[in-house]
C-alpha positions as CSV (number, residue, x, y, z in Angstrom):
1,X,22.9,72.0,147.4
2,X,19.2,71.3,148.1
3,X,17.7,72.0,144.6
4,X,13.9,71.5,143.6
5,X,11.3,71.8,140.4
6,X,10.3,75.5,140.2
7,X,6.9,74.2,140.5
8,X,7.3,73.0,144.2
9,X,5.2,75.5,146.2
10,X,8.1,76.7,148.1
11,X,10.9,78.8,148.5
12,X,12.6,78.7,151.2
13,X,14.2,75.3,153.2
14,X,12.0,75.5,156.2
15,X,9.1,75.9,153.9
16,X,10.5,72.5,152.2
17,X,10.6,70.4,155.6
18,X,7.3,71.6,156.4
19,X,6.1,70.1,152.8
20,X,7.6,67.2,152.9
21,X,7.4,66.6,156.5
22,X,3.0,67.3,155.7
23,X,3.3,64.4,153.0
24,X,5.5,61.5,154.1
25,X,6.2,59.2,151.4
26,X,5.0,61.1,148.7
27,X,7.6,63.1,147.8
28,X,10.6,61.8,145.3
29,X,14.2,62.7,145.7
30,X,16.9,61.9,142.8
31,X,20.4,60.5,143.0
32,X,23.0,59.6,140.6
33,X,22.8,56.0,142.0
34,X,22.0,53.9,145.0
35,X,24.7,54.7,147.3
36,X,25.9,57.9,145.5
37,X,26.5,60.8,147.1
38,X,23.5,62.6,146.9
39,X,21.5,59.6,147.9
40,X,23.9,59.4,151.2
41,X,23.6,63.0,151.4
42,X,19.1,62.9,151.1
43,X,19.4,59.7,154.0
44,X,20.7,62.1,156.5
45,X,19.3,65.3,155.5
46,X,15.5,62.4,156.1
47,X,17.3,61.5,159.5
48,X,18.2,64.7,160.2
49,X,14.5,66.4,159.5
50,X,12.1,63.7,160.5
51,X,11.1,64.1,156.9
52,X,10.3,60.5,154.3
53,X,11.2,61.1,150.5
54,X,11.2,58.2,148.2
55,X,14.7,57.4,146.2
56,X,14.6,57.4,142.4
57,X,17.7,56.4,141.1
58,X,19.3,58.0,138.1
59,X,22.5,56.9,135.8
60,X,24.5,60.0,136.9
61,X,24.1,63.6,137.5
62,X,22.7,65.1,133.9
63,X,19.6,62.7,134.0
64,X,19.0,63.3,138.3
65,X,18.8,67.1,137.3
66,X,16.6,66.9,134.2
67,X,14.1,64.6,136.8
68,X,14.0,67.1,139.2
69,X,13.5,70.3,136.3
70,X,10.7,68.2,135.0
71,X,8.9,67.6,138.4
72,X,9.6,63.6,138.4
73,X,11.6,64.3,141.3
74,X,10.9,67.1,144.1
75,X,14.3,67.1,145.3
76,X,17.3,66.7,144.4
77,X,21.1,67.2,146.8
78,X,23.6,67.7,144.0
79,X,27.0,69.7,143.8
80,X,26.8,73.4,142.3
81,X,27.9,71.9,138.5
82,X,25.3,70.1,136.7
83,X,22.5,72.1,138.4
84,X,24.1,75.6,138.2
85,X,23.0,76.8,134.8
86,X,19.3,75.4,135.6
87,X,19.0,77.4,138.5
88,X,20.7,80.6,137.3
89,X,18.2,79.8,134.3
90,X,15.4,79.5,136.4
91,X,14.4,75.5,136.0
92,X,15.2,74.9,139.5
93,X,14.9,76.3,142.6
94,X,18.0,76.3,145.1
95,X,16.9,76.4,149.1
96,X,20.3,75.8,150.5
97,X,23.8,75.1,150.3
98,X,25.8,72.3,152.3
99,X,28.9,74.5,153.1
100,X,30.2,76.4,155.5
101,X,30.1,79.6,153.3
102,X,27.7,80.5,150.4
103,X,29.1,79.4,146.9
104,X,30.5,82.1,144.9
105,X,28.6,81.0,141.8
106,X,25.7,81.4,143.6
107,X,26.0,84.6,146.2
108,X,21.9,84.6,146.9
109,X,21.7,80.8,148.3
110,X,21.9,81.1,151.8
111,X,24.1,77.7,153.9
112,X,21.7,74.8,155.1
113,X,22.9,76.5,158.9
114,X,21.8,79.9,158.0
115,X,18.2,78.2,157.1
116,X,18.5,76.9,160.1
117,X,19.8,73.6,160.1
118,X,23.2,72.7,161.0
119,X,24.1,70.5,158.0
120,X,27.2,70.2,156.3
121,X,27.9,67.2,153.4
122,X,29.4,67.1,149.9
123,X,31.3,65.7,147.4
124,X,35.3,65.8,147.8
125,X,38.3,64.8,145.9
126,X,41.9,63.5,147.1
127,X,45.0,62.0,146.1
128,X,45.6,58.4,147.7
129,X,48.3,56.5,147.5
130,X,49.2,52.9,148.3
131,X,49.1,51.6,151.7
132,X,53.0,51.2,152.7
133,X,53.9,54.0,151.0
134,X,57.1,55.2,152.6
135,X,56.9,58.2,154.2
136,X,59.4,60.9,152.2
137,X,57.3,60.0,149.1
138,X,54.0,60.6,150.8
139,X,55.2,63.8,151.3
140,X,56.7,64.6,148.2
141,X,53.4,63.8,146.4
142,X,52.2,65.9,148.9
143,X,54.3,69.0,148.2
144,X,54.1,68.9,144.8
145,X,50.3,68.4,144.6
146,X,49.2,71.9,146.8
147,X,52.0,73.9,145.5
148,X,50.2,72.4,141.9
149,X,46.4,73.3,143.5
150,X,47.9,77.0,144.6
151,X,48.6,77.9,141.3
152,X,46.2,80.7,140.6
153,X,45.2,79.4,137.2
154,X,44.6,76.1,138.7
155,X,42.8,77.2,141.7
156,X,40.5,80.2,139.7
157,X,39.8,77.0,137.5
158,X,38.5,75.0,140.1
159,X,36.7,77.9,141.2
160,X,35.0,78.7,138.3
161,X,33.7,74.9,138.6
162,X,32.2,75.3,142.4
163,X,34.9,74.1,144.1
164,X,36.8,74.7,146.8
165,X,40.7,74.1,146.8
166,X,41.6,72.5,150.8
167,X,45.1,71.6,150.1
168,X,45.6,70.0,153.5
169,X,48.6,67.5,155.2
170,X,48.5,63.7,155.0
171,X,47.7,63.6,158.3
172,X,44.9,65.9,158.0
173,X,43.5,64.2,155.1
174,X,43.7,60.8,156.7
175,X,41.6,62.1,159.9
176,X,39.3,63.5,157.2
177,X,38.7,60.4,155.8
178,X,38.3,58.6,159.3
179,X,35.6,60.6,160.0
180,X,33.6,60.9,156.8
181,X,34.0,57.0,157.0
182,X,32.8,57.1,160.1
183,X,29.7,59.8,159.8
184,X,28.3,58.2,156.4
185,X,28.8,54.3,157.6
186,X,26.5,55.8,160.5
187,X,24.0,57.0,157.3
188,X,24.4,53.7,155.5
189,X,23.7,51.8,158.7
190,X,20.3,54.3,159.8
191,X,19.0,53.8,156.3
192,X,20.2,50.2,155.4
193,X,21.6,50.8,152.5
194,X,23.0,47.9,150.0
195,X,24.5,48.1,146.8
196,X,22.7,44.4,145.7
């Protein structure tokens, strides 16, 4: 989610573009850390809008959000947790959501493509296991784990915390990770990005 200081003289994502896009370079963006991903997710959301925000760093998500509720930073991409109960509060502003559906925990923030910009990242979670890994256990693991994430208390749990339960085959996962590999090395590569 796209979320800024309640002080930013906008309020809606195309109004956002057009401020930032009227003051290159003078506009901060927070992160929980170079390379992080909201500072991958800000890169292409620049690349994406023609738009120049300047990176300030923070130690993790609880600091990144207090920057931008205090107007260090004038943007900040973070997942629906640590910024939900500032914007249901009314310390931040949300402009969009980087899903293909609007979050339950926050019904009124319209998707970044029904702002009008077809753009889709976020933060996601899966179970690896070794390379070499025979087959039948792969699968077991497998089983086991979505029948585990399918349990309604599990998966209302992980609801009530923004997100959403995918539950998909090893072969899906691994083409999943092929091309989110692929898409943010093309993000690290526009924006020469180094962990030094």
């Amino acid at each position: 989610m796209l979320a800024v200081p309640t002080s930013l003289p906008v309020t809606s994502l195309a109004e956002f573009v057009a401020y930032a896009k009227a003051r290159p370079g003078e506009l901060n963006y927070g992160s929980y850390g170079a390379g992080s991903g909201p500072h991958l997710a800000t890169e292409l959301f620049m690349a994406m809008t023609g738009t120049k925000l300047v990176h300030v760093p923070y130690g993790g998500g609880g600091p990144a959000a207090l920057g931008a509720m205090t107007g260090q930073v004038q943007a900040l991409f973070s997942s629906v947790l640590p910024v939900l109960g500032m914007v249901r509060g009314g310390k931040l502003k949300a402009l969009a959501i980087a899903s293909d559906h609007r979050s339950a925990l926050l019904p009124d923030v319209p998707t970044f493509a029904e702002a009008g910009l077809d753009y889709r990242t976020g933060t996601w979670f899966g179970l690896l296991a070794p390379a070499r890994t025979p087959a039948p256990i792969v699968e077991a693991l497998n089983r086991a784990t979505v029948a585990v994430l399918r349990e309604p208390g599990v998966h209302a749990r992980l609801a009530e915390q923004g997100a959403e339960v995918v539950a998909n085959s090893p072969d899906e996962f691994r083409a999943f990770i092929g091309e989110e590999t692929e898409r943010l090395s093309r993000v690290i590569r526009g924006a020469n990005i180094r962990l030094d």
